[in-house]
KEKE-3310 file (N, C-alpha, C; in steps of 0.2 Angstrom, whole numbers, plus 5000, padded with zeros to 4 digits):
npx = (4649:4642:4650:4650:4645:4656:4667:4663:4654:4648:4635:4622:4616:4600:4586:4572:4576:4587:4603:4611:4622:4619:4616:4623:4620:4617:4605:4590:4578:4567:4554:4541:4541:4548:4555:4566:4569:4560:4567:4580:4576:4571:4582:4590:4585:4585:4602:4602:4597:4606:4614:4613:4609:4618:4630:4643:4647:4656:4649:4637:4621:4618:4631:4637:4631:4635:4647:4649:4643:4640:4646:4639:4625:4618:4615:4604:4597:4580:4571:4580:4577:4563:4564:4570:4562:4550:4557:4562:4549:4545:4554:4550:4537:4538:4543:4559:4563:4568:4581:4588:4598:4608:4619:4634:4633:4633:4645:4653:4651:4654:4650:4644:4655:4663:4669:4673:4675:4670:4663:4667:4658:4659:4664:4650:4643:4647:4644:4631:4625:4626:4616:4603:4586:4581:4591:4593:4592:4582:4579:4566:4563:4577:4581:4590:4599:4605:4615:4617:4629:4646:4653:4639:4628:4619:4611:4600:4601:4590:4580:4581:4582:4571:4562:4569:4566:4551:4553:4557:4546:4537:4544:4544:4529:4524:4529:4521:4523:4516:4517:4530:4545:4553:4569:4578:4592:4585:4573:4558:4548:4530:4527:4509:4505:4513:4522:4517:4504:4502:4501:4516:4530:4539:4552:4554:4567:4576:4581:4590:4598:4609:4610:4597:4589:4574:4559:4549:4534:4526:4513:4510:4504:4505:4512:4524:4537:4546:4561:4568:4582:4593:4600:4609:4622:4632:4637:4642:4648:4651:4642:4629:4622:4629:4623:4619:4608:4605:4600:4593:4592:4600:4610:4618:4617:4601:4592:4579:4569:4568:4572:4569:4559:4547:4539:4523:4516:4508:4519:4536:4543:4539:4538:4552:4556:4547:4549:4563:4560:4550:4557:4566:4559:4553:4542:4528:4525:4528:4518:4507:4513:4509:4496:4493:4497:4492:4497:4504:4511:4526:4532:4548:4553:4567:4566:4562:4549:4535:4526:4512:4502:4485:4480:4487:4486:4480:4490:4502:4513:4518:4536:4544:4557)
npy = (5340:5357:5371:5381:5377:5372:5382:5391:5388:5393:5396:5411:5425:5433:5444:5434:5424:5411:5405:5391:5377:5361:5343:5343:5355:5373:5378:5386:5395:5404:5410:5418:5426:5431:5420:5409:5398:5389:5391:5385:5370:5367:5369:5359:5348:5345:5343:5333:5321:5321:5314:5303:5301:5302:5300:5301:5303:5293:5289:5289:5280:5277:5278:5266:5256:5255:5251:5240:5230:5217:5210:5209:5212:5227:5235:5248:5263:5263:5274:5277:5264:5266:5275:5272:5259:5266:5271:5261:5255:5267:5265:5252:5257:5268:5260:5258:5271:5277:5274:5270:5263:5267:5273:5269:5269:5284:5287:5283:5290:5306:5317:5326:5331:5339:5331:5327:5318:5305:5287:5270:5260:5245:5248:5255:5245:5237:5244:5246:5235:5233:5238:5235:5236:5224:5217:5224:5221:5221:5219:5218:5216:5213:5224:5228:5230:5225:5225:5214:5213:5215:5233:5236:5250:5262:5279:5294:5304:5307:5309:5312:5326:5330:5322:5329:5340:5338:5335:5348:5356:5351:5351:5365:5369:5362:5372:5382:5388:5396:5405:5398:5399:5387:5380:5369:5367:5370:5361:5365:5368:5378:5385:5391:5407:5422:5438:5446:5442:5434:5424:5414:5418:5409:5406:5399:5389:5393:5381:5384:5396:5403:5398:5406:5413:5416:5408:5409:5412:5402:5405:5401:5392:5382:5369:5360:5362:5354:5356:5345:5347:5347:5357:5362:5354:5348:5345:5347:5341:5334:5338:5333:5334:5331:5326:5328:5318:5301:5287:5274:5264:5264:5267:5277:5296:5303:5303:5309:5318:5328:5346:5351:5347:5351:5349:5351:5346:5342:5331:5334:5324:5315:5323:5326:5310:5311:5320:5317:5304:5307:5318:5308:5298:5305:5316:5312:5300:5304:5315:5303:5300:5311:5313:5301:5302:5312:5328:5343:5348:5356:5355:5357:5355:5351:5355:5367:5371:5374:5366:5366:5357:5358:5362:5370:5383:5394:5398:5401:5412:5422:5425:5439:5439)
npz = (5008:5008:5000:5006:5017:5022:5021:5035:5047:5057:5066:5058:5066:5064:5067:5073:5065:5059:5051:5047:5046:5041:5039:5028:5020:5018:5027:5034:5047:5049:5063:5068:5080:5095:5101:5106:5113:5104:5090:5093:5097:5087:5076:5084:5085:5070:5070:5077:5069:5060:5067:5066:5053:5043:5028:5033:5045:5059:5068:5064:5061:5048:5042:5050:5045:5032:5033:5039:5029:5020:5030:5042:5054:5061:5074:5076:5078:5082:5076:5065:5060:5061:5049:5039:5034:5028:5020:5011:5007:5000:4987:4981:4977:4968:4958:4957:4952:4963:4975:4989:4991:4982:4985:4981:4966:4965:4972:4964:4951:4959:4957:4964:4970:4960:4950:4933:4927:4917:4923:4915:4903:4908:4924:4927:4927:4937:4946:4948:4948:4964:4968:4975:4980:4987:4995:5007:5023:5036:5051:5062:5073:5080:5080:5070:5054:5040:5024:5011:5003:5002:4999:4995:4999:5009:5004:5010:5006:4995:5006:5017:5022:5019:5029:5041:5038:5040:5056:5059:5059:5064:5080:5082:5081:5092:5102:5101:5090:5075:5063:5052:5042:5034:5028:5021:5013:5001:5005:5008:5020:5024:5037:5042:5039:5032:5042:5037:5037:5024:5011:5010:4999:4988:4979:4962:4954:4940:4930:4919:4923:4933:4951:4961:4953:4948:4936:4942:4955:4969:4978:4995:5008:5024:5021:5009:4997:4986:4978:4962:4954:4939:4939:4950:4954:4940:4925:4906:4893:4877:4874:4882:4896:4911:4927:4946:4949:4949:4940:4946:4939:4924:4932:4927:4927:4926:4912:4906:4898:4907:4917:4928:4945:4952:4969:4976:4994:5008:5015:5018:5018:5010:4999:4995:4990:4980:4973:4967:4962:4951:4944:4937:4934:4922:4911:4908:4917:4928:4929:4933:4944:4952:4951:4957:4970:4974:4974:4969:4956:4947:4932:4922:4907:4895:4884:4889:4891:4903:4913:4925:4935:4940:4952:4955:4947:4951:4961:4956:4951:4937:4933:4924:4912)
capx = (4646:4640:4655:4648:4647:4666:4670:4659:4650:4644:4628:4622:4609:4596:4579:4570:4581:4592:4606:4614:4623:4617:4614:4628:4621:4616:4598:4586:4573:4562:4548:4536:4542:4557:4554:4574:4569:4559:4572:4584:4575:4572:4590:4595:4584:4590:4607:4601:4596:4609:4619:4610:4607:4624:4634:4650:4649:4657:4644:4630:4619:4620:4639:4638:4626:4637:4654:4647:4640:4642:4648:4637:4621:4622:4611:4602:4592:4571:4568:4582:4573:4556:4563:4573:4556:4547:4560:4561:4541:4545:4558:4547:4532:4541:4548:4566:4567:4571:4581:4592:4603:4611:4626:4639:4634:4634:4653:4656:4651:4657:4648:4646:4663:4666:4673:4670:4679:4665:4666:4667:4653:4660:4662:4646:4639:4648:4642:4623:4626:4626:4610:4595:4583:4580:4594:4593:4589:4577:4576:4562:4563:4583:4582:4595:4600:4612:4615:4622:4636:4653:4653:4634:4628:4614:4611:4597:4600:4584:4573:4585:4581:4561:4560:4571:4561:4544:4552:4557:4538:4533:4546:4542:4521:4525:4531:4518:4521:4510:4521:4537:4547:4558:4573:4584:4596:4579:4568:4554:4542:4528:4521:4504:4506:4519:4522:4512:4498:4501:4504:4522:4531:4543:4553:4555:4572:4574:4586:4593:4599:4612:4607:4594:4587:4567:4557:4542:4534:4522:4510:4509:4504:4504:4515:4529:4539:4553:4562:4576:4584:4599:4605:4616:4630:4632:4644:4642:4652:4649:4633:4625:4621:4627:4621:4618:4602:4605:4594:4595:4590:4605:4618:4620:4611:4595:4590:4572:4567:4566:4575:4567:4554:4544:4531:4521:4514:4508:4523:4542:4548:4535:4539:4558:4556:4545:4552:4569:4558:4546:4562:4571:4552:4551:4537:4521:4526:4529:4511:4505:4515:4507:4490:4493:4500:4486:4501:4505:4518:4527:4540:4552:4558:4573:4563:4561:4544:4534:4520:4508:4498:4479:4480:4494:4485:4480:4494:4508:4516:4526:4543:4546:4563)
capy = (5345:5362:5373:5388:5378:5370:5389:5396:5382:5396:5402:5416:5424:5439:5444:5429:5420:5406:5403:5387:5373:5354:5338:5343:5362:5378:5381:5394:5394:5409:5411:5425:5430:5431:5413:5407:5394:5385:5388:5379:5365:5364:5367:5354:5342:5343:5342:5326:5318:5320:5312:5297:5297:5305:5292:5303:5304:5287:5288:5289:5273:5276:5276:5261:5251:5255:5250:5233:5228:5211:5207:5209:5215:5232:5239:5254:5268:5262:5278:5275:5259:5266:5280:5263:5256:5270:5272:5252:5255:5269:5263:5248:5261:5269:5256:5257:5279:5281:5268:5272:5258:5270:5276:5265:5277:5292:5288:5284:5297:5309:5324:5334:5333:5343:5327:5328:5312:5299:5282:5267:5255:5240:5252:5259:5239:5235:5247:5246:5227:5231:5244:5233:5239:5219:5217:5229:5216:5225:5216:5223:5211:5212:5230:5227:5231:5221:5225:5206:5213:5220:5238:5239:5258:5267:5284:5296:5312:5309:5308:5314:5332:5328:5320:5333:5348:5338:5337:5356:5358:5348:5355:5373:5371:5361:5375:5387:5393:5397:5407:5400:5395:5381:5379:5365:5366:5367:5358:5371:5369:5385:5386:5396:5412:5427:5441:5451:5440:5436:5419:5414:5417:5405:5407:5394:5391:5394:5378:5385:5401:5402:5398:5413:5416:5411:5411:5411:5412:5401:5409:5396:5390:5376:5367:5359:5363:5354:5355:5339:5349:5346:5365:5364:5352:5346:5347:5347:5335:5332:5341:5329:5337:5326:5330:5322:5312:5295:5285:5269:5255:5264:5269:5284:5302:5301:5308:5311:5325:5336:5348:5351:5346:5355:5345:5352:5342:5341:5330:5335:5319:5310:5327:5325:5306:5312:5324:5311:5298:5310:5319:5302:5295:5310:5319:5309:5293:5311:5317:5301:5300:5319:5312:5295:5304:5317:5331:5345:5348:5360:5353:5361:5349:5350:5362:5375:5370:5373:5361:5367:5354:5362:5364:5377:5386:5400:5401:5400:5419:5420:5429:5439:5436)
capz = (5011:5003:5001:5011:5026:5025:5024:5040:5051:5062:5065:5057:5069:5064:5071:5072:5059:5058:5045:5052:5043:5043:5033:5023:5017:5022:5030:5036:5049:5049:5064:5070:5086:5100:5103:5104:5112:5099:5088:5095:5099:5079:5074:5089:5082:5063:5070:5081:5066:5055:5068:5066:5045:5037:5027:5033:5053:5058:5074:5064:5061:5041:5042:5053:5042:5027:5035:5039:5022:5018:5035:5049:5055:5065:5078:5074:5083:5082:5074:5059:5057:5056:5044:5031:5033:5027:5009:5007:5004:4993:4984:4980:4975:4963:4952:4954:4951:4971:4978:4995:4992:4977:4985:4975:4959:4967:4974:4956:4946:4961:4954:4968:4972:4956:4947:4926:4924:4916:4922:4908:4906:4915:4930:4928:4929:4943:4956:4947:4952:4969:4968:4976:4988:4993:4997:5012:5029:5039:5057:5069:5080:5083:5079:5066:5045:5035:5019:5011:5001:5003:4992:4997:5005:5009:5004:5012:5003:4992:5009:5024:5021:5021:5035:5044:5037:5043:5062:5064:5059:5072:5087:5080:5083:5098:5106:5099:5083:5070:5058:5050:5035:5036:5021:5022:5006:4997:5006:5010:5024:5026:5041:5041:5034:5033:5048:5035:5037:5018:5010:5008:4992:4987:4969:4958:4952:4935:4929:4915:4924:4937:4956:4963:4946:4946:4933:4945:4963:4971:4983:4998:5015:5027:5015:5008:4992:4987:4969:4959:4947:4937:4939:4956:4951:4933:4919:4900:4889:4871:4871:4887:4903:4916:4934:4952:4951:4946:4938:4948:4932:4921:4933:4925:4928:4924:4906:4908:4896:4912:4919:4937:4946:4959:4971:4983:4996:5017:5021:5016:5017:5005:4995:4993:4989:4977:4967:4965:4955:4945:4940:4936:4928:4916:4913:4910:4920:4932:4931:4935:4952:4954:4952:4963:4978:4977:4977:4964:4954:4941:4929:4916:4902:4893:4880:4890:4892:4910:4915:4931:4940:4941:4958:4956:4943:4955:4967:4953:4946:4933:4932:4916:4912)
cpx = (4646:4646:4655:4647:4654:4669:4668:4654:4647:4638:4627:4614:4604:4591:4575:4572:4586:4597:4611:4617:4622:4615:4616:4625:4619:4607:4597:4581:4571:4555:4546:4535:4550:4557:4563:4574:4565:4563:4578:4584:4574:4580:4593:4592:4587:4596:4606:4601:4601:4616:4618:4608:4613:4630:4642:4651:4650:4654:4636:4626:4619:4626:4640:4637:4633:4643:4654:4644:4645:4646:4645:4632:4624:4614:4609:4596:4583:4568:4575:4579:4567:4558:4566:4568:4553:4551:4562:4555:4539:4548:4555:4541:4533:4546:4554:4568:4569:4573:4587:4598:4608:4616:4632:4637:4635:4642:4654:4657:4654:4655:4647:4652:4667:4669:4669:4672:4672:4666:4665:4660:4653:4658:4654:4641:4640:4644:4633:4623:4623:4619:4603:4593:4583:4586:4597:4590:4588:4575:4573:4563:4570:4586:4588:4594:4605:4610:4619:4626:4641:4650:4646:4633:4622:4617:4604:4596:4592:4579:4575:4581:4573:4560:4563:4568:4553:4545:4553:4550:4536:4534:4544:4532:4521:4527:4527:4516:4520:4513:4528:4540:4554:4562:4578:4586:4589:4574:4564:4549:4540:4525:4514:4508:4510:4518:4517:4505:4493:4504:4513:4526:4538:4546:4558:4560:4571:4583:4590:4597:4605:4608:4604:4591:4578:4564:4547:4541:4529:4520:4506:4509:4503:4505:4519:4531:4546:4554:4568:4574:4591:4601:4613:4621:4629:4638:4641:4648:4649:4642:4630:4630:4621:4628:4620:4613:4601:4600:4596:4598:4597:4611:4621:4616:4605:4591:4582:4569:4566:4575:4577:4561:4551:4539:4531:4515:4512:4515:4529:4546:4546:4537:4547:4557:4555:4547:4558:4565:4554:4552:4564:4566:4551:4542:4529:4521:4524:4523:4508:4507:4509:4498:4486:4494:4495:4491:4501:4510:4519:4536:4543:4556:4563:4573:4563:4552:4541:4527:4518:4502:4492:4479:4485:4493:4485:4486:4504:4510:4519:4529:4545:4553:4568)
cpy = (5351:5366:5378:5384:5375:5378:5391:5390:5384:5399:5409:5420:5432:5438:5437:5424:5418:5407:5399:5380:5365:5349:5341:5351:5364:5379:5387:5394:5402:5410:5418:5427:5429:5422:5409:5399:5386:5385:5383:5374:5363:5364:5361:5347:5341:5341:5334:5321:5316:5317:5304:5295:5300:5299:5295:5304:5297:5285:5287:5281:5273:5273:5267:5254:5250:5250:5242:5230:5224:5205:5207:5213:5221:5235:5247:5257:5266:5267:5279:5270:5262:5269:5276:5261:5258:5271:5266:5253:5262:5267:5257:5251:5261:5266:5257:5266:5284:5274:5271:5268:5262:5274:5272:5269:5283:5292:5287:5289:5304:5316:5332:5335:5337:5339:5327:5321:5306:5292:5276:5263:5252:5244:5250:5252:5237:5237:5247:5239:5226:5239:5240:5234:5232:5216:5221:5226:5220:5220:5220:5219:5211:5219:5231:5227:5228:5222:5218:5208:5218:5226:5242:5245:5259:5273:5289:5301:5312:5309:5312:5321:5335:5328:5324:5340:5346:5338:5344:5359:5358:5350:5364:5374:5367:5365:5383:5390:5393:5399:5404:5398:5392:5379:5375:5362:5365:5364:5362:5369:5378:5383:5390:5400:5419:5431:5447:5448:5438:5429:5419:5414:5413:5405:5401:5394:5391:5388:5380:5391:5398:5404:5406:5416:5411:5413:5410:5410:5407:5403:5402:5396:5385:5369:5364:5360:5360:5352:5352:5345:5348:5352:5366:5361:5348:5347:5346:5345:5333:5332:5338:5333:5330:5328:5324:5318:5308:5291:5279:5262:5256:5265:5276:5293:5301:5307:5306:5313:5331:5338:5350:5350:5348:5351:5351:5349:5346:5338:5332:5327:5315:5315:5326:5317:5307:5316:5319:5308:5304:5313:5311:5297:5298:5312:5317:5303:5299:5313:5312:5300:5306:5315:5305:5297:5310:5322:5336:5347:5354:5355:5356:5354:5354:5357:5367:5375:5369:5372:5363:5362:5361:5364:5368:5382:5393:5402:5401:5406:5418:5426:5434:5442:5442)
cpz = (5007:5005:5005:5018:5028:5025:5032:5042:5058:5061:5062:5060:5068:5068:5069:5066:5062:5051:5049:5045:5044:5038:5026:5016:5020:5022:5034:5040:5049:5054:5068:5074:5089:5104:5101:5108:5107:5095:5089:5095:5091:5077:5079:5086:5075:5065:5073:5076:5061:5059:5069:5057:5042:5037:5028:5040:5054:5066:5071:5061:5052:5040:5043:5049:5034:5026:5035:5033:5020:5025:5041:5051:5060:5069:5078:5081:5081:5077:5064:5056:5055:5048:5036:5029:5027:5020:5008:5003:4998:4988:4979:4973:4970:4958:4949:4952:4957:4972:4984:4996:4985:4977:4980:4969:4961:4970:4968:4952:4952:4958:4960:4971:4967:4952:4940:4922:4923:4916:4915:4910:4909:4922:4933:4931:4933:4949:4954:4950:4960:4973:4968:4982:4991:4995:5004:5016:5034:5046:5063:5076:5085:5082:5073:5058:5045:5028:5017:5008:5001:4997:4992:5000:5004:5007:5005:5009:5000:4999:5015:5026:5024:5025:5040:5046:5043:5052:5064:5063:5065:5078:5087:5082:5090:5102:5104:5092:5077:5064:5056:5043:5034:5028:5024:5015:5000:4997:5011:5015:5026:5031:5042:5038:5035:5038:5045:5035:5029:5017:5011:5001:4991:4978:4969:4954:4944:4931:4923:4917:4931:4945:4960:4955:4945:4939:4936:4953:4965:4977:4988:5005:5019:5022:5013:5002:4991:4979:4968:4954:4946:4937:4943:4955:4945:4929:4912:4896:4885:4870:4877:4894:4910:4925:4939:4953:4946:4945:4940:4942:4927:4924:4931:4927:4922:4915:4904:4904:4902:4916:4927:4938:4953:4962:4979:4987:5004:5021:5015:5013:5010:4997:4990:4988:4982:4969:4963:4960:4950:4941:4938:4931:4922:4917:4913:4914:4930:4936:4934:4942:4954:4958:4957:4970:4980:4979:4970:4964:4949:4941:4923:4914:4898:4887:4881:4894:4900:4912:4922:4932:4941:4944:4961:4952:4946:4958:4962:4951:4943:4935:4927:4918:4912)
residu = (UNK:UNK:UNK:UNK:UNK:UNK:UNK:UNK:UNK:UNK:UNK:UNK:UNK:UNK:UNK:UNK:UNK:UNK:UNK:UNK:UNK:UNK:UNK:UNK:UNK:UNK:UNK:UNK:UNK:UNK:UNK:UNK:UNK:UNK:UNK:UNK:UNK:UNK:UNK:UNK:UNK:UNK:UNK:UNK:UNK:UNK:UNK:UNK:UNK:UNK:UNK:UNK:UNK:UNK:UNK:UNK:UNK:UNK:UNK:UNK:UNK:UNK:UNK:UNK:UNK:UNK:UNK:UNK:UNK:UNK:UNK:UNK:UNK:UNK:UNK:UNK:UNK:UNK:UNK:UNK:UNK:UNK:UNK:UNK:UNK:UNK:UNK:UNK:UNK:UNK:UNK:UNK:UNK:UNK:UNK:UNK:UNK:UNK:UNK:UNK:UNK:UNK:UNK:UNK:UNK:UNK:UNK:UNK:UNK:UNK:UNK:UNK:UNK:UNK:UNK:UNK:UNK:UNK:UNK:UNK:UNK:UNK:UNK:UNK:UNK:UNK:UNK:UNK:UNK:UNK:UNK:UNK:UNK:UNK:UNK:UNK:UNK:UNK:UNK:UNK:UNK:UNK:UNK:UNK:UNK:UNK:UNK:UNK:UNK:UNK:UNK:UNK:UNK:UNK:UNK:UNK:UNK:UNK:UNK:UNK:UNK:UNK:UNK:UNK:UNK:UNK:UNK:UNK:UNK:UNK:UNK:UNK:UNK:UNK:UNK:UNK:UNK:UNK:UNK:UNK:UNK:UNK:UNK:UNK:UNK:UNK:UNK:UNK:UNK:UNK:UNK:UNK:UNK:UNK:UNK:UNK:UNK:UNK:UNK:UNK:UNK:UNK:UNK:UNK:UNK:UNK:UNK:UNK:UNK:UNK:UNK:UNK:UNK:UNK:UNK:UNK:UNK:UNK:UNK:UNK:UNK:UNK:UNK:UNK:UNK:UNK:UNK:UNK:UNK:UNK:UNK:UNK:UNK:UNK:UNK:UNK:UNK:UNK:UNK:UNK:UNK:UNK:UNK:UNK:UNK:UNK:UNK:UNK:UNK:UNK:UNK:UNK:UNK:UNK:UNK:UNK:UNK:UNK:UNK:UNK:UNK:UNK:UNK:UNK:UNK:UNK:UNK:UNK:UNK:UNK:UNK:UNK:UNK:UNK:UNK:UNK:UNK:UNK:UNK:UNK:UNK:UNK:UNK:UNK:UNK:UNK:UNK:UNK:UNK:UNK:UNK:UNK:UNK:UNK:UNK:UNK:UNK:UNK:UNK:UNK:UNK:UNK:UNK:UNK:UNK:UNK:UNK:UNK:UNK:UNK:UNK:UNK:UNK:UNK:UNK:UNK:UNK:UNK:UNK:UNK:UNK)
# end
């Protein structure tokens, strides 16, 4: 959990503003009137969900699904199942640079737990061993997942977030409203357009810099923006930056030549997904995802260097430094 909400796990409430804690960091809803009942119904839903996909509540159907690995199928919610469904068939897509079954390295490496300690190769073979999406039994009929072996876990982080952002979209125009801007740890949904009747501007972080440091703005609406970078937990060790997005096929963080990856897209969820593999594909394997998904992007490689997607040409600002 993000260390700002094991401090303060209470709301924080301004005029039309949320600042509320959920799926494991701190978010922000933002809409265009005294409407407190949509809010809520958006924050109650995220929180709904994350009590049904977090690998750390031992009520929730992730939890459950994990506990029982290699030992017995588990009855799940209809709506966990569609959403496994939905990252088995990405997982798939993307040849091995998203896979939901990737918790086993991420307990290992431990990195956003603050841990510097690198595990040895064996290790690192062992828990990649047990890193295959077919292995993840998908029963519609018995409404049921089994993972076949002991050690086995999901992990939803790359998708959770997505799929959370694109429902308070939904309960938020459900109930009206036309203005908002939806942050969950990063994953940006715009709804139409600002209270000034002015795109949204969103700053692009600048991974070389310390968090809150952009070196640019995109001007956005109706929208989704979600950016992988190796900035927020990491370490450096013998000149190599190692950080929290695993790269399923090595086991290890993923050494790309990139440093972050911005997509923007219509759905969050397909965004988050998204950005995990292009990050983890590098940069031209990258563009071509950009170009397959009909979605744009901006990436910063290791150089310094910052690639814009055409369809971001206009609505991108730079920052000077």
């Amino acid at each position: 959990m993000n260390d700002d909400c094991l401090k303060n796990k209470n709301q924080r409430v301004e005029k039309n503003k949320r600042t509320f804690c959920g799926l494991g960091t701190v978010n922000q809803i933002e809409i265009d009137s005294d409407n407190t009942l949509a809010m809520d119904l958006a924050i109650s839903r995220i929180a709904q969900l994350e009590l049904l996909l977090s690998p750390f509540l031992p009520q929730s159907d992730i939890y459950r699904i994990n506990e029982a690995a290699g030992l017995k199928p588990t009855k799940i919610k209809k709506e966990t199942m569609k959403l496994l469904k939905e990252s088995v068939g990405l997982s798939n897509k993307f040849m091995g640079t998203f896979d939901i079954n990737v918790r086993p390295l991420v307990e290992l490496w431990k990195i956003k737990k603050g841990n510097r300690a690198i595990p040895t190769q064996n290790q690192i073979k062992q828990a990649r061993e047990l890193v295959n999406v077919s292995d993840l039994i998908l029963d519609e009929t018995n409404q049921t997942v089994f993972l076949k072996r002991a050690g086995q876990a999901l992990d939803l982080g790359g998708i959770a977030k997505g799929y959370a952002a694109d429902e308070a979209k939904r309960v938020l125009e459900g109930k009206g409203i036309t203005s908002a801007l939806i942050n969950l740890g990063g994953n940006i949904v715009a709804l139409g357009k600002n209270t000034e009747k002015e795109q949204w501007k969103i700053g692009i972080q600048n991974p070389l810099k310390p968090t809150g440091i952009h070196f640019g703005v995109l001007h956005v609406n109706d929208c989704t923006v979600v950016t992988s970078g190796s900035n927020e937990q990491f370490f450096i060790k013998d000149g190599r930056r190692y950080h929290h997005i695993i790269n399923p096929k090595t086991g290890e963080p993923a050494e790309s030549g990139l440093l972050s990856v911005t997509v923007v897209a219509q759905s969050s969820l397909l965004a988050d997904a998204l950005a995990t593999a292009m990050f983890v594909a590098g940069l031209e394997a990258g563009y071509e995802l950009a170009k397959l998904y009909e979605i744009e992007a901006i990436f910063v490689t290791e150089g310094a260097d910052v690639i814009v997607t055409n369809g971001l040409q206009n609505r991108f600002e730079w920052i000077n430094p």
